[in-house]
Backbone as numpy.savetxt, mean C-alpha at the origin, in Angstrom:
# Nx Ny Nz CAx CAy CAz Cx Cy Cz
-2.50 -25.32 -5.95 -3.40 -24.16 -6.01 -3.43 -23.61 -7.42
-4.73 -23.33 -8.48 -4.48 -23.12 -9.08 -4.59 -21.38 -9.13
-3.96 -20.71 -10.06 -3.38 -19.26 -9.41 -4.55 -18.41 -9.54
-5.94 -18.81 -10.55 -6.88 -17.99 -10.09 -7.94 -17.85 -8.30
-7.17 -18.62 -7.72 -7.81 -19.11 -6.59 -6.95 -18.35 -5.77
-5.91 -17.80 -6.18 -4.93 -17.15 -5.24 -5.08 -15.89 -4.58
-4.95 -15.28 -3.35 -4.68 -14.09 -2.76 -3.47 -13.83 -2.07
-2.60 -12.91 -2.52 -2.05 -12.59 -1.33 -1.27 -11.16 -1.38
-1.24 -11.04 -0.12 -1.23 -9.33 0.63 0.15 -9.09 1.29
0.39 -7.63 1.16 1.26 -7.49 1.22 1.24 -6.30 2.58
1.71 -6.11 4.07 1.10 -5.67 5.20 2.70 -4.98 4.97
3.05 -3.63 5.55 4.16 -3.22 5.73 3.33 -1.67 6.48
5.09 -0.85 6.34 4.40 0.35 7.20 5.27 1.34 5.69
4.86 2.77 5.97 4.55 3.70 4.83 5.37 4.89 5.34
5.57 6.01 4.78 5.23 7.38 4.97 4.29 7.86 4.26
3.67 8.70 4.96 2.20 9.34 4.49 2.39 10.24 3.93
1.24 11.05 3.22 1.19 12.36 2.60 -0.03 12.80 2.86
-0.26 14.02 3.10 -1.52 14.36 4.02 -2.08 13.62 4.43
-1.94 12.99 5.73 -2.69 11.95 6.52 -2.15 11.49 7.79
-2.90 11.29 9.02 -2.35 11.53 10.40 -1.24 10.16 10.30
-0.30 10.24 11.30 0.07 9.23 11.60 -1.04 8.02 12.29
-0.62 6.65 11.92 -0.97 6.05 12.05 -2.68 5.16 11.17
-2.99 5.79 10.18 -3.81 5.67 9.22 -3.31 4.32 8.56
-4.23 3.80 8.29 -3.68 2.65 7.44 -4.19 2.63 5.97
-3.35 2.51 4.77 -3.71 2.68 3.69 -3.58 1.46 2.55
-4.34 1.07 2.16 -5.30 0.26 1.09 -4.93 0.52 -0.37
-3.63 -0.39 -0.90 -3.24 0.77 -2.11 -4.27 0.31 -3.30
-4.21 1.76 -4.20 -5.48 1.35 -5.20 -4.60 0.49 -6.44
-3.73 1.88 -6.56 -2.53 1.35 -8.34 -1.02 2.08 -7.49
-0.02 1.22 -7.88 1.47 0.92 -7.34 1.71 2.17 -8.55
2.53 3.62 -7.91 3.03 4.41 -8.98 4.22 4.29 -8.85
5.34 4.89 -9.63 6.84 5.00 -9.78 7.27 6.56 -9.23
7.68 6.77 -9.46 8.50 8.49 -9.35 8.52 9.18 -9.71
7.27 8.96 -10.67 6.79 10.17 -11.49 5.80 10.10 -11.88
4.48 9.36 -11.31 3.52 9.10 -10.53 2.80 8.39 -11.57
3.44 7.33 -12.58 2.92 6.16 -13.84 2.37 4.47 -12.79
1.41 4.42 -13.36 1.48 2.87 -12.92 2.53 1.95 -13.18
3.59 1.76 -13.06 4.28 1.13 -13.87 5.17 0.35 -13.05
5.72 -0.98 -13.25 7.53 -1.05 -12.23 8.48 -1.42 -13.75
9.40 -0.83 -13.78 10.42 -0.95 -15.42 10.84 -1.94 -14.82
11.64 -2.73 -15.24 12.81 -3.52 -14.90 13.51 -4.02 -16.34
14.80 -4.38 -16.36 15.65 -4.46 -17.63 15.76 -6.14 -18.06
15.38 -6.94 -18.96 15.67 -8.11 -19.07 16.29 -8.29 -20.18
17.20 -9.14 -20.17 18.45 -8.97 -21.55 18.78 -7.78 -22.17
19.35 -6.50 -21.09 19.64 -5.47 -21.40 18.67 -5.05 -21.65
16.95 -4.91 -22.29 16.14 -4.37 -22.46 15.20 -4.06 -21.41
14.74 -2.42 -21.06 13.58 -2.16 -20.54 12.06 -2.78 -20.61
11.46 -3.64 -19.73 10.42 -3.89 -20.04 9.71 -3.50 -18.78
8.40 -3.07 -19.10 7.57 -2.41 -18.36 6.38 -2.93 -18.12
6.13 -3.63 -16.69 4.59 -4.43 -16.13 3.56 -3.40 -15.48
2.28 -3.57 -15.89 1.65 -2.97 -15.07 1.50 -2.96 -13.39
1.19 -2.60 -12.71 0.76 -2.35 -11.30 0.10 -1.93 -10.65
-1.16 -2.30 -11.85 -2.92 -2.89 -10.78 -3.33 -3.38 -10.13
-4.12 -3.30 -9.26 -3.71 -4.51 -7.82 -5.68 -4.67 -8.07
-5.99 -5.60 -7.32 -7.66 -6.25 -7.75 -8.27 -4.99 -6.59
-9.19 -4.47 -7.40 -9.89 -3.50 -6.97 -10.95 -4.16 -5.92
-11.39 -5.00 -6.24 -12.33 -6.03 -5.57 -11.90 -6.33 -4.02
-10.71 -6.55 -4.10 -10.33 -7.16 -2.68 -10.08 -5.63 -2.21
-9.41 -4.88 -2.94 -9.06 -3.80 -1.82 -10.26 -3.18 -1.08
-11.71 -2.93 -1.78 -12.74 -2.74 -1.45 -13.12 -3.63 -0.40
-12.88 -4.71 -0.62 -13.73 -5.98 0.77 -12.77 -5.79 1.51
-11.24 -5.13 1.78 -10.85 -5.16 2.69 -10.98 -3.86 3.54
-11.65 -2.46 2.50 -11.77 -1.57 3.25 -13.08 -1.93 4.04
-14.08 -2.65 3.31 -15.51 -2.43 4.06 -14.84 -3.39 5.50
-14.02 -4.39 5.34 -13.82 -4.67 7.06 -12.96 -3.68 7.92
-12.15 -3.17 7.34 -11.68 -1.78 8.32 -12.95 -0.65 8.78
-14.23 -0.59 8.50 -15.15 -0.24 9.34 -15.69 -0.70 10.70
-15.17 -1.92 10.44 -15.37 -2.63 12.32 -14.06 -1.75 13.50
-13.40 -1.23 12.63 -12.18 -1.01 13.59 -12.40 0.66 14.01
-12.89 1.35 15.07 -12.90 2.28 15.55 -11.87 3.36 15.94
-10.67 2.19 15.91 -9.33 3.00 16.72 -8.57 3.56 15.39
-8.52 3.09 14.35 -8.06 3.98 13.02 -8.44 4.08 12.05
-7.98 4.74 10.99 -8.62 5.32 9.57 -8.12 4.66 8.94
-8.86 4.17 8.06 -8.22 3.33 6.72 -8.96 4.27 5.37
-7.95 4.49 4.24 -8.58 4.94 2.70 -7.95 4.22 2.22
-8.30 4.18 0.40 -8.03 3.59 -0.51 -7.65 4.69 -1.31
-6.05 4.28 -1.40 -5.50 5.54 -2.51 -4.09 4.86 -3.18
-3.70 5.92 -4.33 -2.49 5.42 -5.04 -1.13 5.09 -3.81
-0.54 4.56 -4.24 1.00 4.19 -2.83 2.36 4.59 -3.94
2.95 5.36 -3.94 3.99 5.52 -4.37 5.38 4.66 -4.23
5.98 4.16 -4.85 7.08 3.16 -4.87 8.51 3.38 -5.65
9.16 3.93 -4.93 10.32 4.49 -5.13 11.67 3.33 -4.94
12.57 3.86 -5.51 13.80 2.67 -5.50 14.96 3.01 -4.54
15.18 4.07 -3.62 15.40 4.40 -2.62 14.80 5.09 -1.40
15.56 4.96 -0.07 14.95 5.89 0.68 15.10 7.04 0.93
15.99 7.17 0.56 16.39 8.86 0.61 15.70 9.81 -0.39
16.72 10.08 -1.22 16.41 11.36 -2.36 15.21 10.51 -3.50
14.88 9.42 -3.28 14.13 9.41 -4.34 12.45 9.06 -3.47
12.74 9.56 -2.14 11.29 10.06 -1.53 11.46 11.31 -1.06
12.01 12.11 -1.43 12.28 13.89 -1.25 12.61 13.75 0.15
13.41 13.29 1.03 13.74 13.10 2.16 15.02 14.17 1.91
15.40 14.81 3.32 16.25 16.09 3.41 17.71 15.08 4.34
16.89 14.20 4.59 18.07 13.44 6.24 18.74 12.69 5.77
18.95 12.37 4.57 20.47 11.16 3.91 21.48 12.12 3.79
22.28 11.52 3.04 24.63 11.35 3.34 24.20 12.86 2.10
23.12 12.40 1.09 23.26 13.24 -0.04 21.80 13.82 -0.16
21.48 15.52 -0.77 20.52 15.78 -0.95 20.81 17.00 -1.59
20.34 16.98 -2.90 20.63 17.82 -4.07 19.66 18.56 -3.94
18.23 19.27 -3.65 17.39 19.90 -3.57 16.84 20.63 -1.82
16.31 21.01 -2.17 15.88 22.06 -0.95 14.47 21.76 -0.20
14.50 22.47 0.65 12.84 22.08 1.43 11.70 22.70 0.52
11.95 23.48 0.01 10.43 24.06 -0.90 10.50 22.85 -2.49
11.87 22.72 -3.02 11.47 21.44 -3.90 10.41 20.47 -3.20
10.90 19.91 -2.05 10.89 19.17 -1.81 8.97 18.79 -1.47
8.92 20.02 -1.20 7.77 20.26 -0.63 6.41 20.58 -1.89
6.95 21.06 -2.90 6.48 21.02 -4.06 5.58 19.36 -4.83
7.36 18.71 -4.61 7.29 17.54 -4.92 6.23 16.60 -4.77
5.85 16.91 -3.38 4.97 15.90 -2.79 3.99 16.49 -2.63
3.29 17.75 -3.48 2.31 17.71 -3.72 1.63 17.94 -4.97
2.67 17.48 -5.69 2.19 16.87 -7.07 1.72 15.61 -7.01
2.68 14.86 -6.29 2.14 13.45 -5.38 0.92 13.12 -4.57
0.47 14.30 -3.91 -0.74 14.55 -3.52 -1.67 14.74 -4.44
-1.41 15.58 -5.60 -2.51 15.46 -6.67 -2.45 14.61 -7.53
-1.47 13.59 -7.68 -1.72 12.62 -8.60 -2.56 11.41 -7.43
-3.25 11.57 -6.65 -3.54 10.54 -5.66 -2.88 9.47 -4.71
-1.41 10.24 -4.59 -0.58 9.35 -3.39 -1.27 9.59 -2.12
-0.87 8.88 -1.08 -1.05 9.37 -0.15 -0.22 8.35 0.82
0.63 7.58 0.55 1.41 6.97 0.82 2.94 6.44 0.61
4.05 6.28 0.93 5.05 6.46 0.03 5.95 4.71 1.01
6.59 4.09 -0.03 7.46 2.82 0.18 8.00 2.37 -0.97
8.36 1.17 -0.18 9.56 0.67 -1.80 9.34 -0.83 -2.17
8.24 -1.28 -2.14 8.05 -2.72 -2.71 6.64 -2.74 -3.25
5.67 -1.97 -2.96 4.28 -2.20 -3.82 4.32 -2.24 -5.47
5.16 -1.82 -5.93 5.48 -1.88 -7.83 5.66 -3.33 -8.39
7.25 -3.74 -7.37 7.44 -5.50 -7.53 6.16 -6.29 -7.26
5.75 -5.97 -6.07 4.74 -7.03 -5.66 3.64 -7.27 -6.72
3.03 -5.27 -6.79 1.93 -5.65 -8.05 2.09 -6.06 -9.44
3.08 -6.00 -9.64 3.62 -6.35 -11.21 3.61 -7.95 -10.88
4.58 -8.82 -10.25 4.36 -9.70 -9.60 3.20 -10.12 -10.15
1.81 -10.00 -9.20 0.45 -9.93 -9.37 0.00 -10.50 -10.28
0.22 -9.53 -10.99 -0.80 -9.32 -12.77 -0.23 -10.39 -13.31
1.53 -10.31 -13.56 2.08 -11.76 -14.26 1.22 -12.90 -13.98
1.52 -13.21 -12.51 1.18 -14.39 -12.09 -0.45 -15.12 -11.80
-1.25 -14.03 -12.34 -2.80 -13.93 -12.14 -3.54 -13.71 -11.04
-2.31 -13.57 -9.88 -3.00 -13.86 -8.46 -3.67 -12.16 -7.75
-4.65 -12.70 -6.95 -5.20 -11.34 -6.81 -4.37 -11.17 -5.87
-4.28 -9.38 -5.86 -3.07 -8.94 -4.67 -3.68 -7.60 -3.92
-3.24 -7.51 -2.85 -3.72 -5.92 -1.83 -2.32 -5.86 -1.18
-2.18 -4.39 -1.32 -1.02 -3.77 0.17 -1.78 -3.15 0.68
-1.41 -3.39 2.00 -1.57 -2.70 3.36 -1.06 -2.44 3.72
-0.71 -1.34 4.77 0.50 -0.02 4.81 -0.26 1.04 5.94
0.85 0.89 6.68 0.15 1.94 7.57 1.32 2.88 7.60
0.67 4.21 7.67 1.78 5.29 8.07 2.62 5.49 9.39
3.31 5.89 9.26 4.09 6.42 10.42 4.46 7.81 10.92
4.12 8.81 9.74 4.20 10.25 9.72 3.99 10.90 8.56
3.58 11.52 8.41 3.25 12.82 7.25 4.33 13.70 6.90
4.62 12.96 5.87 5.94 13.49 4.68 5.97 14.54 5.04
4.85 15.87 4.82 4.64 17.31 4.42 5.23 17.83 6.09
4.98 17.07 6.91 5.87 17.45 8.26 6.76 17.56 8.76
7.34 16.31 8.06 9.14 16.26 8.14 9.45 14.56 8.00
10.67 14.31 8.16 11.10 12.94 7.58 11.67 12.09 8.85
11.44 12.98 10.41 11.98 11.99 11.14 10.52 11.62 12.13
10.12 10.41 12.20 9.28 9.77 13.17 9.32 11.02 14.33
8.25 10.74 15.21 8.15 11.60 16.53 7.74 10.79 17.62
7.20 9.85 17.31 6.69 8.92 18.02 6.78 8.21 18.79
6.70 7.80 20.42 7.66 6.70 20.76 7.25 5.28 20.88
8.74 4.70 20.84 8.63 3.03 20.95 7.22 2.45 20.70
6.56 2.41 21.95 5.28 1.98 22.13 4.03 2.05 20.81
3.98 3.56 20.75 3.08 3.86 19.71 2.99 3.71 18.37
4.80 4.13 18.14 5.13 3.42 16.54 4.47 1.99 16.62
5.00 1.22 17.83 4.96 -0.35 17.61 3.08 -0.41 17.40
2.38 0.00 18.29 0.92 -0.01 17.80 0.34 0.58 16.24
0.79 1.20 15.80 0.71 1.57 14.42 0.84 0.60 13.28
1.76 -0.14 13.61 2.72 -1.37 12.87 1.38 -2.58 13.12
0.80 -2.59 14.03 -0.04 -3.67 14.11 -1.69 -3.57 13.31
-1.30 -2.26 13.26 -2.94 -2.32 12.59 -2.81 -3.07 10.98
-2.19 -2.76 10.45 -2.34 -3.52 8.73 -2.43 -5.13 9.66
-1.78 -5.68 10.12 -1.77 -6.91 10.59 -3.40 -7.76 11.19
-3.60 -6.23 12.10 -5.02 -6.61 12.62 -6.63 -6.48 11.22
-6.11 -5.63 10.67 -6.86 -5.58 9.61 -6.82 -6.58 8.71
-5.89 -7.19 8.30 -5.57 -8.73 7.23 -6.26 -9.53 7.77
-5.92 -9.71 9.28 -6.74 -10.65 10.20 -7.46 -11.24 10.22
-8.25 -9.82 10.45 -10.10 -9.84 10.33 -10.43 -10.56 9.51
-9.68 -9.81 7.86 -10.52 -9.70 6.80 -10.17 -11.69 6.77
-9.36 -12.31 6.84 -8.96 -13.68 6.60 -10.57 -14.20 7.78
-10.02 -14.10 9.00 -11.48 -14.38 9.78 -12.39 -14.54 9.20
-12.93 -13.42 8.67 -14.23 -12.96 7.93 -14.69 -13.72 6.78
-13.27 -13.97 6.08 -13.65 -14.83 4.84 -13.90 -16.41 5.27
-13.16 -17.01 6.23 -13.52 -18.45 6.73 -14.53 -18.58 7.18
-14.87 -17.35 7.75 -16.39 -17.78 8.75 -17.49 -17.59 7.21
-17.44 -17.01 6.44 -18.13 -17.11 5.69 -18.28 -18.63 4.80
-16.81 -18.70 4.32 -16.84 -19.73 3.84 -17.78 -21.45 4.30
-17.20 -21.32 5.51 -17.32 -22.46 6.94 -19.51 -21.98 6.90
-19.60 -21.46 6.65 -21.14 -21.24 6.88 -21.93 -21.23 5.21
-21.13 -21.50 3.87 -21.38 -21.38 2.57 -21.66 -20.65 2.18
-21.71 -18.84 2.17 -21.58 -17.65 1.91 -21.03 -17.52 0.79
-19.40 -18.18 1.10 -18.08 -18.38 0.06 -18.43 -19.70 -0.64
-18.58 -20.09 -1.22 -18.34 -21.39 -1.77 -17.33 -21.93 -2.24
-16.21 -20.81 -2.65 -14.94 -21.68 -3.43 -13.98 -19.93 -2.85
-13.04 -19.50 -2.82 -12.07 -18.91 -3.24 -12.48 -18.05 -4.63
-12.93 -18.74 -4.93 -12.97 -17.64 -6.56 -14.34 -16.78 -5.86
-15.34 -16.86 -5.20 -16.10 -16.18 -5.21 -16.08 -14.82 -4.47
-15.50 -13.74 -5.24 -14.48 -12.79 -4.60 -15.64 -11.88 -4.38
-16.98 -11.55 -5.34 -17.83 -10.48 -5.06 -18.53 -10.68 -4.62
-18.62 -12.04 -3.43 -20.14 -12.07 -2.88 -19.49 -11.54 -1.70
-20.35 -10.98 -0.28 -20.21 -10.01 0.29 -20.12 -11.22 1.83
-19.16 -10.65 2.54 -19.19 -11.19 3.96 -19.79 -10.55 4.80
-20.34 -11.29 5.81 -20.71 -10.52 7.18 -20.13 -10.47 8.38
């Protein structure tokens, strides 16, 4: 495969920031913890820093197929990517927590105005990843609860587990969508990322 021909996606589940449970979110640009496009990582003792742009193109063709889906909301927004789960997503419920509920609450809506609306811990690697390797990339991410509410799920068994399936059902499609196009010459090759499916 050669790597401009490449896609691939990254389906997981989130915490949200203003946004119902169960929303599924489409990340635009992978931020850090202080809301930079960026993932650092150290190589021979030195800081080096990759971007974490993800192909605008696909995230768009994958929102226009989340319009077939009636049962949830999908947007396209920044995804925040933090290097723990606890204190470095303003969470109050770990062993340790140096700040208070109004920090906390502050916090995440600076996060809100820098365009989060989602929060996890692998969209930075993946998109950095990405860009190195030339391949086009999308996360998909569905929430599970709204940060600004509190940090423990409410949800049960059942419903979490339906939540979890929508990024899955949405990849789906959009894979469907692209074969049947292809299979009918719509697509002609993989590279032809901006012609439009039906």
């Amino acid at each position: 495969m050669r790597k401009k021909e490449g896609k691939v996606l990254r389906i997981g589940t989130s915490g949200g920031i203003g946004l119902k449970p169960g929303t599924v979110v489409i990340t635009k640009q992978a931020l850090d913890a202080c809301f930079l496009p960026r993932f650092e990582q150290v190589i021979l003792g030195k800081p080096v820093v990759q971007s974490t742009d993800l192909d605008s193109d696909l995230a768009e063709e994958l929102f226009q197929c989340s319009k077939d889906f009636d049962e949830f909301e999908t947007v396209i927004s920044n995804t925040m990517c933090t290097m723990d789960f606890y204190e470095g997503q303003a969470r109050l419920d770990g062993a340790f927590c140096s700040y208070t509920e109004e920090d906390k609450q502050n916090y995440l809506k600076e996060a809100y105005a820098a365009g989060v609306r989602n929060i996890e811990m692998e969209s930075s690697a993946f998109a950095a990843m990405c860009k190195l390797s030339g391949l086009k990339g999308a996360v998909v991410c569905v929430t599970l609860l709204d940060r600004q509410k509190g940090d423990q799920m409410s949800g049960s068994q059942e419903v979490l587990h339906g939540y979890q399936q929508r990024p899955q059902m949405l990849v789906g499609h959009f894979i469907k969508r692209r074969l049947n196009a292809m299979s009918r010459g719509v697509l002609s090759s993989p590279d032809a990322d901006k012609a439009k499916t039906t």
